[in-house]
N, C-alpha and C positions, 0 to 999 in steps of 0.2 A: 243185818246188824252183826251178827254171829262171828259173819263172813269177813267182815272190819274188823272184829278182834282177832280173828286168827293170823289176816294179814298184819297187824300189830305183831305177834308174835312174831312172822317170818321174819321181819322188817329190824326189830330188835337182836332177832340170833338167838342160835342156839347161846343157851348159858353157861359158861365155861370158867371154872377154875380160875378166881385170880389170889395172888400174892397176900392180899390184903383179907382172907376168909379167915374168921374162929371160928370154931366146931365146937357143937355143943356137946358135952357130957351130960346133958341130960335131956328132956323133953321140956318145949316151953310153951307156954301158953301166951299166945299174942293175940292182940286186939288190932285189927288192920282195917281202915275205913271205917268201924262201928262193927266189925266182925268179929266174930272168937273164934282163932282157928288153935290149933297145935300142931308145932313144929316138930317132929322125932328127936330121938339124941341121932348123934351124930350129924348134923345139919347145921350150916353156918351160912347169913343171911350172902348170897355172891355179889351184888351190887345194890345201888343204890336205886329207891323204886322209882317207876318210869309212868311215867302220865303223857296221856294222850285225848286229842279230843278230834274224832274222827266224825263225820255227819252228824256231830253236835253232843254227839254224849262223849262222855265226861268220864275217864275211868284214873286207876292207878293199877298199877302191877309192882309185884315185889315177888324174889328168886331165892329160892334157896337150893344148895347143892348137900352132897357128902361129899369124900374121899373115894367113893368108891362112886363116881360118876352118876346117882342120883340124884333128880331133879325136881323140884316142886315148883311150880308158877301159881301165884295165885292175881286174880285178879278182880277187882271189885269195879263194877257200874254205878256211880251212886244217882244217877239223872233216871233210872227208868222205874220213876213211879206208874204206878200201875201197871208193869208190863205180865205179862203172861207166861206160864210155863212154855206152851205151846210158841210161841214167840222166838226162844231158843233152842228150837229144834233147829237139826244140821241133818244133811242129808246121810242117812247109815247108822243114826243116832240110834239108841235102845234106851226107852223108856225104864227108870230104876231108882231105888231109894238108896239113900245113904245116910246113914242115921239121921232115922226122920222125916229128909228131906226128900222130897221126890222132885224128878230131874232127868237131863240126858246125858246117858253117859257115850261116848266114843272114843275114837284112836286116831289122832292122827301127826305121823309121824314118826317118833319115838315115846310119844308120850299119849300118857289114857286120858283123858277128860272128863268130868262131870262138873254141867253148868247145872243152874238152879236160881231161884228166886229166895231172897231169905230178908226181911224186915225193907220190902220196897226196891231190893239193890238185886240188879244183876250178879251169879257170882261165876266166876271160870276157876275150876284148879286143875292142873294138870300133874301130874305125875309120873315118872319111870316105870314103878310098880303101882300097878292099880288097886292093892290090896291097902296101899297109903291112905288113901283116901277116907277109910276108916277110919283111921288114928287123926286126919290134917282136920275134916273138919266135924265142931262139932254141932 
């Protein structure tokens, strides 16, 4: 299942700068799918989120970048009630918390990853800097 969303990623693109981005001067606290995450300053949402529904489950994605070519993907599962930490494991993964959450974190590409279960919902964030992760979710 994992393996579906990352192909979703490939399939989507890298997320790139367009014309139509505001940047935040400050940090924002956003509610996505039933999630609380926080967005840094400087970050302005890149497009518009993207849903897919690959061997039946059911996700949304939404992008944010900065100016200085950082990246956040977040994306939310909301079909996989009951699903299991262990369920999102990916091969090279490293078991690890992020505030609170326990989870796997990995690399792939140009971006770090930590998936996780949080109120029944699969959750993917990906990041430039993995030290984001921190401050995105909380």
């Amino acid at each position: 299942m994992l393996s579906v969303i990352l192909l979703t990623f490939l399939i989507l693109g890298v997320v790139s700068a367009e014309g139509n981005v505001t940047y935040s001067n400050e940090t924002e606290n956003i509610t996505f799918e039933g999630i609380d995450f926080t967005i840094p300053q400087g970050f302005g949402e890149s497009k518009d989120n993207e849903s897919f529904d690959d061997l039946g489950s059911e996700g949304q994605t939404c992008f944010y970048i900065n100016e200085a070519n950082g990246e956040i993907i977040i994306t939310v599962i909301s079909d996989w009630m009951g699903m299991s930490l262990d369920e999102l494991y990916r091969e090279g993964a490293v078991k690890s918390t992020v505030n609170g959450h326990k989870g796997w974190n990995y690399t792939e590409g140009d971006l770090n990853y930590f998936a996780y279960v949080h109120d029944d919902k699969g959750i993917l964030v990906g990041v430039t800097n993995q030290t984001r992760l921190y401050e995105i979710i909380r």
